[in-house]
C-alpha positions in Angstrom: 93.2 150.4 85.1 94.0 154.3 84.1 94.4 155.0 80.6 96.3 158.6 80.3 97.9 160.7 77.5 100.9 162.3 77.7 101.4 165.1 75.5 103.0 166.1 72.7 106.0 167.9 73.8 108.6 170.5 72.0 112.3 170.3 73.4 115.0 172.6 72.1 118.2 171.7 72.2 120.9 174.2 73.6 123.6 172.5 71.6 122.7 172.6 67.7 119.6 175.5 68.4 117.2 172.5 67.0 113.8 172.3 68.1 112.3 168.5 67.9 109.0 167.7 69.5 108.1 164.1 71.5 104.9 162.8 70.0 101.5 162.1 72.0 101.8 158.8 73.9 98.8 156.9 75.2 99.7 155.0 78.9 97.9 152.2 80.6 98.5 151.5 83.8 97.8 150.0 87.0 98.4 150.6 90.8 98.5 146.7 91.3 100.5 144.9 94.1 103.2 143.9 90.8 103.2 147.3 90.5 104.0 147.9 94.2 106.1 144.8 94.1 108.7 146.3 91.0 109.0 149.8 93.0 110.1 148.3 96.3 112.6 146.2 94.5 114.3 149.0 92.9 114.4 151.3 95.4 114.4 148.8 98.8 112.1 150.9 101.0 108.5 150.4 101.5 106.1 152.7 98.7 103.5 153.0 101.3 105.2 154.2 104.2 103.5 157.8 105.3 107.2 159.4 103.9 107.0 161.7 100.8 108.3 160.3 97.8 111.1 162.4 95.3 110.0 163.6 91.8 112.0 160.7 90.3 110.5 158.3 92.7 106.9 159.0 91.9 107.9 159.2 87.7 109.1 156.0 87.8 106.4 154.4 90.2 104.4 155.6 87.1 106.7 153.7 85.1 106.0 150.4 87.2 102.9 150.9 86.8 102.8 150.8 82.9 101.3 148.1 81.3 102.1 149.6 78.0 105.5 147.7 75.9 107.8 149.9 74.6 107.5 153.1 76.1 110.6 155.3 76.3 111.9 156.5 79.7 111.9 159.8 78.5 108.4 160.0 77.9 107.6 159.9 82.1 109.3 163.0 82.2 107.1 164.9 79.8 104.0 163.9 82.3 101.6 166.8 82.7 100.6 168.1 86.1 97.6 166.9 85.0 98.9 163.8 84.1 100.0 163.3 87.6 97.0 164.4 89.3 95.0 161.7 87.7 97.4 159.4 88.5 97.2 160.2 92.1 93.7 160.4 92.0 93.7 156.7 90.9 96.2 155.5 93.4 93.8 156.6 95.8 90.5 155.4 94.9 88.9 153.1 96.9 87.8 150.5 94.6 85.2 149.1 96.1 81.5 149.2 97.5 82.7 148.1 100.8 83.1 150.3 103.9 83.8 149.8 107.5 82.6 151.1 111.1 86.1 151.8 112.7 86.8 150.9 115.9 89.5 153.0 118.3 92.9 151.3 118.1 95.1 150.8 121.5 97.3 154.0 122.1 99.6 151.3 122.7 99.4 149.5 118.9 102.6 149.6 116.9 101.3 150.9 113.2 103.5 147.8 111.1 105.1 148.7 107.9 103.6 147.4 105.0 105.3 145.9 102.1 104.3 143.8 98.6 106.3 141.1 100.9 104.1 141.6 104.0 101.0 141.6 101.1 101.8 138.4 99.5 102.2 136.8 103.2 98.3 138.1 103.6 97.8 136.4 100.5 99.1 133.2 101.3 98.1 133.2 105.1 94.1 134.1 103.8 94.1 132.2 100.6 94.0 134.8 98.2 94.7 133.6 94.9 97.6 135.0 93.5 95.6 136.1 90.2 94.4 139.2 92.6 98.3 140.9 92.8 96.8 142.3 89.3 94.2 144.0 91.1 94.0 147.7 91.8 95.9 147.8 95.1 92.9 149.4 97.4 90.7 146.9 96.4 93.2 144.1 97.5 93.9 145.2 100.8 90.0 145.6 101.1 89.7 141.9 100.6 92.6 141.1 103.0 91.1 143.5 105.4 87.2 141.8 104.9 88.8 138.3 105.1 90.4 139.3 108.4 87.3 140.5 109.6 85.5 137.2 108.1 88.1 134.9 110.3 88.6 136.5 113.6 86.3 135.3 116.6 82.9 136.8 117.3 83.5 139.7 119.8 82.0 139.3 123.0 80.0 141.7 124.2 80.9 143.2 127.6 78.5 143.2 130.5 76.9 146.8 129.5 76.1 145.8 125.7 74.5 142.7 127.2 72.6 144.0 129.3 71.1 146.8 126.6 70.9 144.6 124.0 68.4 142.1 126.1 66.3 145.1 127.1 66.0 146.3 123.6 64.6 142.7 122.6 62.6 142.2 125.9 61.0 145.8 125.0 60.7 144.4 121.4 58.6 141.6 122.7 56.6 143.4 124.9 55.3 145.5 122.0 54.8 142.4 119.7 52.9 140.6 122.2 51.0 143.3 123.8 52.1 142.7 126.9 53.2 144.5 130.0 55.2 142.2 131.4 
């Protein structure tokens, strides 16, 4: 969860030559897969496709995001840069303590496109419960992706790892036994 302030603003209005200011507003959000969910709705493409997304795109994304009641549309257009950039900065982080050693994908793989639909199907198909779509979105897919991992067949080793994986425990051996063979 991100808590952010927007500033106080002063607008002046061309019409009447008044000046009127917006007052400070206090956000909480969260890059959750509702989040996600409530963005692809509206605009019917997928929010993490590797596309750039338009100025009123990522403002209301923001707006998805808000947990916040009551919050006038106009205040996502008084966001600071720095408001966005902390913003961004939480979409981004990981989220969790857990890394991975990554192996080479096929030249041949197809990269999928990845919706909240394709998500919830993860969800379902791994038994997440669906108390986690509230989650920080990283941290999701890091389950879905450690799940995955925790599923899929042991990987056989090919001839070559074998083979130097026996002499590092037959050299092992040899050293704890004092031996030479």
């Amino acid at each position: 969860m991100l808590t952010i302030v927007v500033p106080e603003s002063e607008l002046f209005d061309e019409f009447t030559s008044e000046i009127s200011y917006t007052p400070e507003v206090t956000l909480t959000l969260e890059h959750s897969l509702v989040s996600l969910s409530k963005w692809e709705s509206k605009w019917e493409k997928p929010f993490l496709s590797d596309g750039s997304k338009s100025v009123e795109e990522t403002l209301d994304y923001i707006r998805c995001m808000t947990l916040t009641e009551g919050i006038s549309p106009e205040v996502y257009t008084h966001l600071s840069n720095d408001n966005v950039a902390q913003v961004s900065k939480y979409i981004e982080a990981k989220m969790s303590a857990t890394w991975f050693t990554e192996t080479r994908p096929t030249s041949s793989a197809k990269k999928e496109v990845i919706t909240a639909e394709v998500i919830y199907y993860w969800m379902i198909a791994l038994t997440i419960p669906f108390e986690c779509e509230t989650w920080h979105l990283n941290r999701l897919l890091t389950l879905v992706r450690v799940c995955n991992l925790k599923n899929a067949p042991a990987k056989k080793m090919s001839r070559s790892e074998l083979a130097s994986r026996n002499r590092a425990l037959n050299e092992q051996r040899l050293a704890q036994f004092n031996t030479n063979g």
